[in-house]
C-alpha positions, 0 to 999 in steps of 0.5 A: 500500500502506498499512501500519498498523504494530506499535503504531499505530492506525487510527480509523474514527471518524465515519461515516468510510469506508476504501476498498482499491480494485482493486489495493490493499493495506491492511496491518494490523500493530496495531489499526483500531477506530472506528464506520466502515467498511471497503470493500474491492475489493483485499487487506486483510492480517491480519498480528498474532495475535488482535485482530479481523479488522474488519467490512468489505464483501467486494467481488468481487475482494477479498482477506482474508489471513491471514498473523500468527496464530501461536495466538490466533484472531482474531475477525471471521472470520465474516463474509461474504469473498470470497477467503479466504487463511489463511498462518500460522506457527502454533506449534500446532494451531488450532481456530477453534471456528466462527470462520469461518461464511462463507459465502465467495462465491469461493475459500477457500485454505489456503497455510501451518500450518507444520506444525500442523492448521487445524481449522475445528471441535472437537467443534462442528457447523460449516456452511460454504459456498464459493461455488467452490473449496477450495484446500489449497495447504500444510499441513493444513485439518481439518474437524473435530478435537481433540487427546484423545476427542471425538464428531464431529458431523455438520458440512457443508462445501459446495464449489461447484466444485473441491477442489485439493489440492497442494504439501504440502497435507492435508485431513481431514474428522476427525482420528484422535481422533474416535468416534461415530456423527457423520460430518463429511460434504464435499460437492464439486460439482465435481472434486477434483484432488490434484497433486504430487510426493509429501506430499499426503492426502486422509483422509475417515473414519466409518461413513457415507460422508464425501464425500457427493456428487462427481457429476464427475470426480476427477483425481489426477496 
């Protein structure tokens, strides 16, 4: 494990390479910058608010893992991830404004808002891929959102395989602010899967038909 701390940076100058292998774990509490490059095979941890995300190669088997944003997006967060985690102690609701555009080739994981929204979008179109599952696993993943009015647009969210919603996990495609005609549309391959004891939602709202194709099967238990 190598822990880039609070005030510290790491410089990639020259050409250099940083590698996190199988297995690995690279901390950043601060600042990389530098003309290098980021190769990761094991787990890089977001964990400070803002700042960037650096640009990386997402190796199979890797981790991008958010952990520090409390209100500031970070930038990088368009980029072309493997797994993606988001585990923040946000201390509002969060758009990200199509910060994250993937596509994400695995998994896309939502553990912790701490009682706050993730919206991927406000009133933006949002397109975004997942290569196999979405997993709301804690708090509250919105396609898109707002905190007033607004006119949902006609966003995509594909998921290649299952949609899980568990613990107290919540998924919306729109939030209770939207009007219009737009229709934020989830189209899940595979199963959706809602587990727990109690807590957890699945809201898909609009005039249209928000899930616009589950052809197996849903389980709720």
């Amino acid at each position: 494990t190598l822990n880039n701390n609070t005030g510290g940076t790491l410089n990639t100058n020259g050409g250099s390479l940083i590698s996190v292998s199988a297995g690995g774990y690279l901390k950043n509490l601060s600042d990389i910058t530098g003309a290098g490059s980021l190769d990761v095979t094991g787990t890089f941890e977001h964990a400070l608010d803002g700042y960037v995300v650096p640009a990386a190669t997402w190796n199979a088997g890797s981790l991008c893992y958010v952990t520090g944003i409390t209100s500031t997006i970070p930038a990088g967060l368009g980029q072309n991830f493997y797994d993606l985690t988001w585990d923040c102690n946000q201390s509002g609701d969060i758009n990200l404004v199509n910060g994250i555009t993937g596509p994400i080739q695995n998994d896309f994981t939502v553990a912790k808002t701490n009682g706050f929204e993730l919206r991927l979008a406000s009133t933006q179109n949002v397109t975004l891929s997942i290569g196999r599952d979405l997993r709301v696993t804690g708090g509250t993943l919105i396609l898109n959102g707002a905190s007033s009015s607004f006119a949902a647009p006609s966003s995509s969210l594909s998921v290649g395989r299952d949609l899980f919603i568990s613990g107290t996990g919540s998924f919306y495609n729109t939030n209770e602010y939207a009007s219009g005609v737009g229709v934020p549309a989830v189209n899940v391959t595979g199963d959706l899967n809602i587990t727990g004891s109690a807590g957890q939602r699945l809201v898909i709202a609009g005039a249209k038909t928000g899930f616009a194709a589950i052809p197996c099967s849903a389980v709720i238990n």
